[in-house]
C-alpha positions, -999 to 999 in steps of 0.1 A, spaced: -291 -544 179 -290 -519 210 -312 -492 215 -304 -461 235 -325 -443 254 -320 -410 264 -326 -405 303 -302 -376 311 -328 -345 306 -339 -328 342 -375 -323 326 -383 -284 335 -414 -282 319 -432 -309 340 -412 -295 374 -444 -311 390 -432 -343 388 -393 -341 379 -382 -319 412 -379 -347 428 -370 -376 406 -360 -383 369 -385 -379 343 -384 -416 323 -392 -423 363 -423 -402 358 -456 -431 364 -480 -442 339 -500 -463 348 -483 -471 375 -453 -476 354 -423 -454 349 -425 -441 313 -395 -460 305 -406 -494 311 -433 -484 288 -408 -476 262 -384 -506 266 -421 -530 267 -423 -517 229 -388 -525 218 -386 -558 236 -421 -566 221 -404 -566 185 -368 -586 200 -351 -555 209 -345 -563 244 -306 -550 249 -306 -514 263 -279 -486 267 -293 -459 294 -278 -427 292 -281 -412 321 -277 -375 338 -305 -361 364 -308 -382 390 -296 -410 368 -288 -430 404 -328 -433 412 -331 -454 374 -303 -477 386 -320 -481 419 -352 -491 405 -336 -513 385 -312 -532 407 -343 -534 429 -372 -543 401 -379 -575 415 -386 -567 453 -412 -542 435 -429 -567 418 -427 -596 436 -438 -614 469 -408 -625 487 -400 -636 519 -369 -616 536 -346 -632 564 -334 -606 584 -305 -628 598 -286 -630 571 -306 -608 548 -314 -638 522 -344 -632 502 -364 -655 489 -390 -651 455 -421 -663 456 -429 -654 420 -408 -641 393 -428 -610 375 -400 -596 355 -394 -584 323 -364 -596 300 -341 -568 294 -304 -562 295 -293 -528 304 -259 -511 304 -262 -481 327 -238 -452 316 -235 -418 334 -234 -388 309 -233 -363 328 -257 -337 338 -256 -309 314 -241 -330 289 -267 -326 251 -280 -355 238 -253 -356 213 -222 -354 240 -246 -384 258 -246 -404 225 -208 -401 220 -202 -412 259 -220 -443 250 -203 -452 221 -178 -477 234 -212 -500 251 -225 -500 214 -212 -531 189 -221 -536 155 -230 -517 126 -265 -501 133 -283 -491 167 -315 -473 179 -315 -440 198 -349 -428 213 -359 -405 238 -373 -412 275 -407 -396 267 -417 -410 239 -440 -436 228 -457 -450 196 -472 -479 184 -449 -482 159 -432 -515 143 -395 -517 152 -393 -544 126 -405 -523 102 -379 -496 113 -351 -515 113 -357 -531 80 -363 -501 60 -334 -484 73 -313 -512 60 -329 -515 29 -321 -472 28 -288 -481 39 -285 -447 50 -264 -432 77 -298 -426 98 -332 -429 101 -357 -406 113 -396 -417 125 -420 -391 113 -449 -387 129 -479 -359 128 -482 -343 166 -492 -304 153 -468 -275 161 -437 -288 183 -404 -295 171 -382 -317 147 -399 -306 115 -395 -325 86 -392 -315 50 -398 -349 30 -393 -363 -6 -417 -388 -6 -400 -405 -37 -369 -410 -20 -381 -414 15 -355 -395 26 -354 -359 46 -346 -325 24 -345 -307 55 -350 -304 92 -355 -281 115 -349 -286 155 -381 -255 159 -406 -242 133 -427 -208 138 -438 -200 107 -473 -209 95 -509 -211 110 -516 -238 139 -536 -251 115 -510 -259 88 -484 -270 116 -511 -299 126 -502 -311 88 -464 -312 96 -447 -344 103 -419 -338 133 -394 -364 144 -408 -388 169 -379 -395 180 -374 -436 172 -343 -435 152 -317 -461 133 -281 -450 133 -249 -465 113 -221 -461 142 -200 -437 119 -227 -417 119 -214 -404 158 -181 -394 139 -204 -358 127 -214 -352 162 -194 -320 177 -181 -324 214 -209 -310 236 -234 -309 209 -269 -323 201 -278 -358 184 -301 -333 163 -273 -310 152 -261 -336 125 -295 -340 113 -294 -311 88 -254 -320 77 -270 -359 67 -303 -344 50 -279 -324 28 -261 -352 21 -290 -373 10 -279 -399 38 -310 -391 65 -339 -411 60 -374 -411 72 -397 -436 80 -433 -425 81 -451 -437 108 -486 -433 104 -505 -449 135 -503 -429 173 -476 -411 188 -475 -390 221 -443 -374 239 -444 -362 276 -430 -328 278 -455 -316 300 -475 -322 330 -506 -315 308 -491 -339 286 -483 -364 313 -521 -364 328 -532 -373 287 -511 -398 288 -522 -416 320 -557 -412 308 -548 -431 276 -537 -459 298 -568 -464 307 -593 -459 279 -570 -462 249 -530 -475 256 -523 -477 223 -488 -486 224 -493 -513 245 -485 -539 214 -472 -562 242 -495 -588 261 
């Protein structure tokens, strides 16, 4: 099954670091965020990875097409320009890099990379995101669901994505993309989407030109075909630089989606 990852976004609220490069490039640890994110797919098998990119989308190719010289010793004849690995520190993805545009929604990115995605079901998931969630898990209860999507819901206080649940059904009554009402205190209860989500590929069919992934979100809830699988161990987006700096220092005393080796 592929999984789509999101990379198009230029990042404004962290202009700190995304002026000048993409923000799934954004370090952790030393790491771009999006190697983070792909290290918890692949963990679980999910190794095969559509990139949609948009901002500065040629920098993510770059670092990919030149991975190994990053992580390697190698020994470089300038003759000829053969190179020659001394060690092979690599991960094992497959990656399909698509440009989507810059200003294109993350809907209009989806629908761009629809022709790259076979089979029935695949994953869509942001590039500031992670969790250490269970893919397995995922994947199987959205089959078992055998809904048009599935939604991970996670606690993370008053941001966006809220999601009204029927914990019978496991299945979304309704969502909504921002939520004001309420104290701070009642929002922390909420459960948002954390953005690791199944789709069947006819699902793209409800996605308007130009629009958001989001914006079908409501249509499926009403249809009883969205559901939503409650994650209850750690999440954390970067959105912001504040956000980024929490994360780093996770990395060091608690990296708790690192549920790789």
């Amino acid at each position: 099954m592929k999984t789509v990852i999101l990379c198009g976004g230029i990042g404004t609220r962290m202009k700190e670091e995304t002026e000048f490069k993409p923000k799934p490039l954004v370090l952790v640890g030393g790491k771009p965020i999006l190697w983070h994110i792909m290290k918890i797919y692949a963990h679980h098998g999910f190794n095969d990875f559509i990139l949609a990119l948009g901002y500065k989308g040629d920098m993510i190719k770059q670092y990919f097409l030149n991975w190994r010289s990053f992580l390697n010793d190698f020994t470089l004849c300038t003759r000829d320009n053969a190179i020659s690995f001394h060690n092979n520190d690599c991960d094992d993805f497959k990656i399909t890099f698509v440009e989507t545009g810059l200003d294109s929604l993350t809907g209009e990115r989806v629908r761009l990379v629809k022709k790259y995605i076979d089979g029935d079901d695949f994953m869509i998931t942001y590039g500031d995101g992670v969790a250490d969630i269970d893919i397995h898990a995922l994947v199987n209860f959205h089959k078992i669901q055998n809904t048009l999507a599935t939604v991970t819901a996670v606690r993370a206080g008053n941001r966006f994505g809220f999601l009204n649940i029927n914990h019978d059904t496991k299945k979304v009554i309704n969502f909504f993309q921002h939520k004001v009402a309420g104290s701070s205190e009642d929002r922390q209860k909420d459960f948002i989407n954390g953005g690791f989500m199944v789709l069947k590929k006819e699902a793209l069919d409800l996605i308007p030109e130009n629009g958001m992934i989001e914006s079908i979100y409501p249509i499926l809830a009403g249809k009883g075909e969205l559901s939503v699988y409650l994650h209850d161990g750690k999440w954390k987006c970067m959105d912001t630089h504040k956000e980024y700096e929490e994360l780093n220092a996770h990395w060091k005393e608690d990296p708790f989606w690192k549920v790789w080796e």
